[in-house]
C-alpha positions in Angstrom: 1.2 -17.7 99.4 2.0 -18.0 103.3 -0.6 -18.9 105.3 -0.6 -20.1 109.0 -3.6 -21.6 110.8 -3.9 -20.7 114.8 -3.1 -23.8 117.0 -6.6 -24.0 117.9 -7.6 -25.6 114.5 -5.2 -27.9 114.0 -6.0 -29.5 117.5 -9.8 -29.0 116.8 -9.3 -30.7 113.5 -7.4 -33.9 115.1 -10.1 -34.4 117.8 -12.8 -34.5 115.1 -11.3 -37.6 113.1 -9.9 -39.2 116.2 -13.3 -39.5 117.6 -14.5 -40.0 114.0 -11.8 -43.2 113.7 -12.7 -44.3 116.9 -16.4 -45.1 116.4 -15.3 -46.9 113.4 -12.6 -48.9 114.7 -12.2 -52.7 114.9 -9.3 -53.6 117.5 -8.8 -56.9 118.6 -9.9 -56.8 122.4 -12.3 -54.4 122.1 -16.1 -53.7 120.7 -16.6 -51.7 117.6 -16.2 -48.1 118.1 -15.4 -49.2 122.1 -11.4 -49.0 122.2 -9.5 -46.1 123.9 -9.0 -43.2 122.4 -5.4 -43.6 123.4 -5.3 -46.8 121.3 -7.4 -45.2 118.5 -4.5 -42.7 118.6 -1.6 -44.9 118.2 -2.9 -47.2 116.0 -4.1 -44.5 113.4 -1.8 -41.5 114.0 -0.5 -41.6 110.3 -4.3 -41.8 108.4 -5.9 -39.1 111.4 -3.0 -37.0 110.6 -2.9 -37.1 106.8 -7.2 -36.9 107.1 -6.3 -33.7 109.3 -3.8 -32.3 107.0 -5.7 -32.5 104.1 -8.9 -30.9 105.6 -6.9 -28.0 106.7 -4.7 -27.3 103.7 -8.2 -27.6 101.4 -10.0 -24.9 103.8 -6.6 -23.0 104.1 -6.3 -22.2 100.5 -9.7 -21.7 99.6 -10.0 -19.1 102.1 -6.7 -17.4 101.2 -7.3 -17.2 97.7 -10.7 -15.7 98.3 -8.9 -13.3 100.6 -6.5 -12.3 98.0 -8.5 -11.9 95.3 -6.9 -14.7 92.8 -8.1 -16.4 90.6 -5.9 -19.9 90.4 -5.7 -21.7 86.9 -3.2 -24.9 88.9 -3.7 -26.4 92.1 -1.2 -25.2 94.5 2.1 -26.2 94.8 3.1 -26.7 98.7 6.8 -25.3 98.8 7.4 -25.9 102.7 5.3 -27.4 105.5 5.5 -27.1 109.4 2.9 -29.2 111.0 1.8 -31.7 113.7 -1.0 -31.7 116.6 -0.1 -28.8 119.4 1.6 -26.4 116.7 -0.2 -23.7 114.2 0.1 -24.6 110.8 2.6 -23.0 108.4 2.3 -23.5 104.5 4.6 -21.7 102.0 2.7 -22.7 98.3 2.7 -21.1 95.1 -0.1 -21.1 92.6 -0.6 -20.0 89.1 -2.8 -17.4 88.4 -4.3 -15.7 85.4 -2.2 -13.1 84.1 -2.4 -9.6 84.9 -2.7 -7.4 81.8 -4.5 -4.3 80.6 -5.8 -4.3 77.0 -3.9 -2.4 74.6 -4.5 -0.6 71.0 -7.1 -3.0 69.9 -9.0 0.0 68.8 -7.7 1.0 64.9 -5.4 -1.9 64.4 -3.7 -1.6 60.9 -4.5 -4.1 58.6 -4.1 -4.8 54.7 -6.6 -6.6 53.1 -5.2 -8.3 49.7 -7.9 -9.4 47.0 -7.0 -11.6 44.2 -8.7 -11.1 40.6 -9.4 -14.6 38.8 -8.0 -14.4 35.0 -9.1 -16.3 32.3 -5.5 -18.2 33.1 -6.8 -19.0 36.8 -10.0 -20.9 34.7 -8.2 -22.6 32.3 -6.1 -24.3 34.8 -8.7 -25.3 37.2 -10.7 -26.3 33.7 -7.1 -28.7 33.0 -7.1 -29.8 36.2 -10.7 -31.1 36.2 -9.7 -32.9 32.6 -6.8 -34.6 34.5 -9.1 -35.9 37.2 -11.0 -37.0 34.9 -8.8 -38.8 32.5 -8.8 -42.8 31.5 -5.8 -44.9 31.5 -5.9 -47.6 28.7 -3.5 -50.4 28.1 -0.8 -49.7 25.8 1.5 -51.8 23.7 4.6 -49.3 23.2 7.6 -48.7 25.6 6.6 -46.5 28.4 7.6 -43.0 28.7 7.4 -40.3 31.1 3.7 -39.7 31.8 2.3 -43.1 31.2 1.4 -45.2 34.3 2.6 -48.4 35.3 1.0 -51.3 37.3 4.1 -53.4 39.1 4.6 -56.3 41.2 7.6 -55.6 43.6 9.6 -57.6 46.2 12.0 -55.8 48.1 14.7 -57.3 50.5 16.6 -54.8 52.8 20.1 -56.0 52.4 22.0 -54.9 56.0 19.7 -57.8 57.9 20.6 -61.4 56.3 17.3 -62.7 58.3 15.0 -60.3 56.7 12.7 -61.7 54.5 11.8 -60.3 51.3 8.5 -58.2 51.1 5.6 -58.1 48.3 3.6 -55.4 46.8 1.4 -56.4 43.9 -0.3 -54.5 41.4 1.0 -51.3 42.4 0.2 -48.1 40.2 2.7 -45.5 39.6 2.8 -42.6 37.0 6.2 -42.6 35.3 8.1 -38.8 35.7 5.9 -38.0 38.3 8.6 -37.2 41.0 7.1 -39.0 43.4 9.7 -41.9 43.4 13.7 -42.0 44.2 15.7 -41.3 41.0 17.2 -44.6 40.5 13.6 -46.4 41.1 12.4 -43.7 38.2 15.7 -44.2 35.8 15.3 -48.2 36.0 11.2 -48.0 34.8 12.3 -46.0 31.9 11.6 -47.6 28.6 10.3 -50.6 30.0 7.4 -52.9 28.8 4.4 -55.2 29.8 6.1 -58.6 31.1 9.7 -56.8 31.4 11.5 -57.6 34.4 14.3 -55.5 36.1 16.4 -55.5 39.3 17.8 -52.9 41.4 19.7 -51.9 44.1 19.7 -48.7 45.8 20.4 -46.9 49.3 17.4 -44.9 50.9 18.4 -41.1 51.6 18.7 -40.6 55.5 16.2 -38.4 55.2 13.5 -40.7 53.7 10.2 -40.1 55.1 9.5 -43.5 56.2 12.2 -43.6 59.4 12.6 -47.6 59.4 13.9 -47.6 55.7 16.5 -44.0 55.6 19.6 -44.8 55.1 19.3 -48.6 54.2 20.1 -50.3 51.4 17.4 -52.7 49.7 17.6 -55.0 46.4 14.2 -55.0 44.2 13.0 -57.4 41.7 10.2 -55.4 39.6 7.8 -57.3 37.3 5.8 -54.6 35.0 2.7 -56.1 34.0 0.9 -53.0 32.6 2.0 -50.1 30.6 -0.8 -47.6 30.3 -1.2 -44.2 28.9 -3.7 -41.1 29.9 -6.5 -40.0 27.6 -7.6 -36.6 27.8 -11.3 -35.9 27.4 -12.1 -33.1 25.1 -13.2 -29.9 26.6 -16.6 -29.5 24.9 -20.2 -29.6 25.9 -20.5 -33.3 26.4 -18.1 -33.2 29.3 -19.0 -30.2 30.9 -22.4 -32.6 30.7 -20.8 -35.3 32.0 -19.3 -32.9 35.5 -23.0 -32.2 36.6 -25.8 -29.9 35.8 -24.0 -27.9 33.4 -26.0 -27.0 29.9 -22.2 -26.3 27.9 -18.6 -25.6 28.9 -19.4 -21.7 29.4 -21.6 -22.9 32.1 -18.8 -24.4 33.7 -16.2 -22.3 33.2 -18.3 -20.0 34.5 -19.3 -22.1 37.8 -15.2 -22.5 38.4 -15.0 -18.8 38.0 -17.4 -18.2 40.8 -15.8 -21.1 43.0 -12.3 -19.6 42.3 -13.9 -16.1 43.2 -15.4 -17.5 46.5 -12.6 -19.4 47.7 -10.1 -16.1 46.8 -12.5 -13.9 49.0 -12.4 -16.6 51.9 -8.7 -17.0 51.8 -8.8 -13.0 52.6 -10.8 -13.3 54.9 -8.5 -15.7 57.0 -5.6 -13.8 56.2 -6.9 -10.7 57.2 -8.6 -12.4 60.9 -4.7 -14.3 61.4 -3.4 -11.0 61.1 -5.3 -9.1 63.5 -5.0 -12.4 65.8 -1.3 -11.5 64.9 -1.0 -7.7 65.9 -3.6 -7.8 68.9 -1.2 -10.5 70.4 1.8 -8.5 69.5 0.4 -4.9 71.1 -0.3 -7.3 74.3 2.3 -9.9 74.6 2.5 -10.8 78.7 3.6 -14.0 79.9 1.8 -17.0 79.7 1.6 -19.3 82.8 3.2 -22.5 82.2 0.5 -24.4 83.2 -1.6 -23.8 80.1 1.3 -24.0 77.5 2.0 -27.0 79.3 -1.7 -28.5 78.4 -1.6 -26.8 74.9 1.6 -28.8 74.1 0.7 -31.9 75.8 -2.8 -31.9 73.9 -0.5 -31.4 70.5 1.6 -33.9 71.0 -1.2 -36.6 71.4 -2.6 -35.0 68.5 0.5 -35.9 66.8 0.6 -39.2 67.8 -3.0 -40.3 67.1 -1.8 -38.9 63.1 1.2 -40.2 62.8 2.3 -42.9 65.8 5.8 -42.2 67.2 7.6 -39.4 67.1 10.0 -36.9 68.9 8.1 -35.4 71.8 11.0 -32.8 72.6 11.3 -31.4 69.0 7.6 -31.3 68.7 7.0 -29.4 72.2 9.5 -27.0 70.4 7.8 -26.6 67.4 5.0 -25.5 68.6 5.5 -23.4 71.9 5.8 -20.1 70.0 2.4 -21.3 68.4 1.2 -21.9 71.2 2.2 -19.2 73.4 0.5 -16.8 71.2 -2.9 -18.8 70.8 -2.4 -18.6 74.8 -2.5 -15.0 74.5 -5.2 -14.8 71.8 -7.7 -16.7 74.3 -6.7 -14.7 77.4 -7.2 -11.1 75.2 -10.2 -12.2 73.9 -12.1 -13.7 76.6 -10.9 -10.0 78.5 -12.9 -8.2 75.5 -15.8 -10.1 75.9 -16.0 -8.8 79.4 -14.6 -5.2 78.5 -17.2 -4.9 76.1 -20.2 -6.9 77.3 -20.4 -8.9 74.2 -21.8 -12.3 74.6 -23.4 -15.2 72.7 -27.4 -16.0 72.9 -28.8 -19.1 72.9 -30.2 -18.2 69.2 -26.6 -17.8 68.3 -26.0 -21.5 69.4 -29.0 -22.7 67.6 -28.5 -21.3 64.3 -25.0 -22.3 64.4 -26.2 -26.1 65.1 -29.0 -25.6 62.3 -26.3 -24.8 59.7 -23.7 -27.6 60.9 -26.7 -30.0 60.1 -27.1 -28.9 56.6 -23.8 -28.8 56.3 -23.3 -32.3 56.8 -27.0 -33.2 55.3 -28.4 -34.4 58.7 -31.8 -33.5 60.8 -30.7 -30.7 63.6 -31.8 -33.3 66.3 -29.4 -35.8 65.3 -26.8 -33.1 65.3 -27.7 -31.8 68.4 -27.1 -35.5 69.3 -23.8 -35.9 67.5 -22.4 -32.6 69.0 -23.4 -33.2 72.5 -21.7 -36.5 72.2 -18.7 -35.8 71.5 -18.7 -32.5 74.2 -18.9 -29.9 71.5 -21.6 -27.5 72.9 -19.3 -25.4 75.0 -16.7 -25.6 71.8 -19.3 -23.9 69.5 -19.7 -21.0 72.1 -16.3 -20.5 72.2 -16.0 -20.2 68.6 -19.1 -17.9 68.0 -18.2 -15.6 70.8 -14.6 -15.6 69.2 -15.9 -14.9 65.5 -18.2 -12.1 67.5 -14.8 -10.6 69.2 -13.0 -10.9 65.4 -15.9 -9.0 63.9 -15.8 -6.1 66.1 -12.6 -5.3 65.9 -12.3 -5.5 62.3 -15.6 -3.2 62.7 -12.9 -1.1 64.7 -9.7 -1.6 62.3 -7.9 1.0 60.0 -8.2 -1.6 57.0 -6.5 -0.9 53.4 -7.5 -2.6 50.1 -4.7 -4.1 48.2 -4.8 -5.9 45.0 -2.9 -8.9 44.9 0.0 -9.2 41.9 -0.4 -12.0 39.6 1.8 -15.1 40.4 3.9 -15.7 37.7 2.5 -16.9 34.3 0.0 -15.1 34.8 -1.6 -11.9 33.1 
């Protein structure tokens, strides 16, 4: 934007808040609000001018961008500046706006929606799964073997500091072939016993997930005190009694069915809304003002760091800009549709939403209207119905093809 303000109003705007500093003025010599102008002048120029410039440059803009039509998403940026008292005011700026854009083939998008048919193999695994989670470890004599669990002491001393002091960790429970410890940690447990003792030495891979031990090397000391094996219950009636409300184990393998059936159909569901998110964005991809992937990243990153403390800003920011580019887009085309096709959200919308977060979470709705006005979600939950609102209508409008989804393997 260039905008210039006649000479007129810069000079008006400098008599104002001279005369406004002078009746507020305490100079030695003189009477509150009694000195000369002149004085008042001199001794102020820098705050009267700064007061002046400020007052101008809001009006200025405001009144250019409602001349031009914009509508700004950042404050303006002042590029160059010519001013002082006698002289018409010359601002160069520049100012994000919102993207200019016309919708595009959002009308019969393509999509492929892949459903998933539960075998009996599906139910028997989430049925083994449930006999895992509920399995009981009991104290065995016998050498351990893959499988078992173990309950350890450990003290660990990284060897590359000589002033590092050795660390404790007691009763800790591991399961033996698990994979979820380093190879020679695994190899030196094998075979072992309650009361045996064995030491180790190894080097952490650079690529260890905890950053302050990759690449060091550390001696252990490990004291087993337990070896203890996992015992299966039977599947029969008596523990599909012991799960929950279930009369026999057809009940439940019936119940895991359903859930298995359920959470197929919902993991369509998303697939099939992130892909029209996906094509919408790619039929109109414009640019996205730096502004608001600047605030989309910087919001990710703190995300990031409230999970999991420090880490690399730069590579994160990079991570997610494609992300978050798009999800730019996705916002901008549908808060465009909403307008394009008058859809909008009722405040009925916005209660039964609330009434089923309270269930949800088992509370009364005033004490969720509590909890979500709180924590500044009511505008939030708009956002969301008027987006699941935008979703439905164009899936309403999409070419959609049924496709059954191929077993994954080991299965019928």
């Amino acid at each position: 934007m260039e905008i210039e303000l006649p000479t007129e109003k810069v000079d008006e705007q400098f008599a104002f808040f001279q005369e406004e500093y002078r009746k507020k003025a305490r100079i030695d010599g003189f009477r509150p609000g009694k000195a000369p102008l002149e004085v008042v002048k001199t001794k102020y120029r820098d705050a009267i001018a700064k007061e002046v410039l400020d007052a101008l440059i809001s009006h200025a803009f405001q009144e250019a961008i409602k001349e031009a039509k914009l509508s700004p998403i950042s404050v303006p940026i002042i590029k160059n500046l010519d001013f002082d008292q006698g002289k018409p005011l010359k601002i160069k700026a520049e100012v994000e706006i919102m993207p200019e854009f016309d919708l595009k083939d959002y009308r019969g998008i393509k999509l492929v929606r892949k459903t998933k048919e539960i075998t009996d193999k599906d139910v028997e695994r989430a049925l083994e799964s449930l006999r895992q989670k509920n399995a009981q470890l009991r104290a065995v004599e016998r050498e351990a073997r893959n499988g078992d669990f173990l309950v350890l002491d450990l003290e660990r001393k990284l060897l590359a500091d000589s002033r590092s002091k050795p660390e404790k960790f007691l009763n800790q429970l591991i399961e033996l072939g698990s994979g979820n410890m380093l190879k020679e940690f695994q190899n030196n447990l094998q075979n072992t016993k309650a009361k045996d003792v064995r030491e180790l030495e190894l080097t952490y891979p650079e690529d260890y997930f905890e950053k302050n031990l990759a690449g060091k090397k550390a001696a252990f000391k490990i004291e087993v005190k337990e070896v203890k094996e996992k015992i299966l219950p039977e599947l029969n009636d008596e523990f599909a009694k012991s799960l929950g409300d279930y009369q026999d184990i057809n009940v439940l393998k019936q119940r895991l069915k359903d859930d298995l059936l359920k959470r197929a159909k919902d993991s369509s569901e998303a697939k099939l809304r992130s892909d029209l998110i996906e094509k919408a964005v790619e039929a109109n991809c414009f640019d996205v003002p730096e502004s608001m992937l600047e605030n989309y990243l910087s919001s990710m990153v703190n995300q990031l760091k409230r999970q999991y403390g420090k880490i690399d800003e730069q590579k994160a920011r990079e991570q997610y800009k494609r992300a978050g580019m798009d999800r730019i887009r996705w916002n901008l085309i549908y808060n465009r549709l909403t307008e394009k096709e008058k859809i909008s959200v009722e405040p009925k919308e916005i209660e039964e939403w609330t009434q089923r977060f309270a269930r949800s979470y088992n509370l009364e709705v005033d004490k969720a209207k509590e909890i979500l006005a709180r924590n500044r979600e009511l505008e939030n939950i708009k956002d969301t119905i008027l987006e699941e609102k935008i979703l439905n209508y164009l899936l309403e409008e999409a070419e959609i093809m049924e496709e059954k989804e191929k077993p994954t393997q080991g299965e019928d």
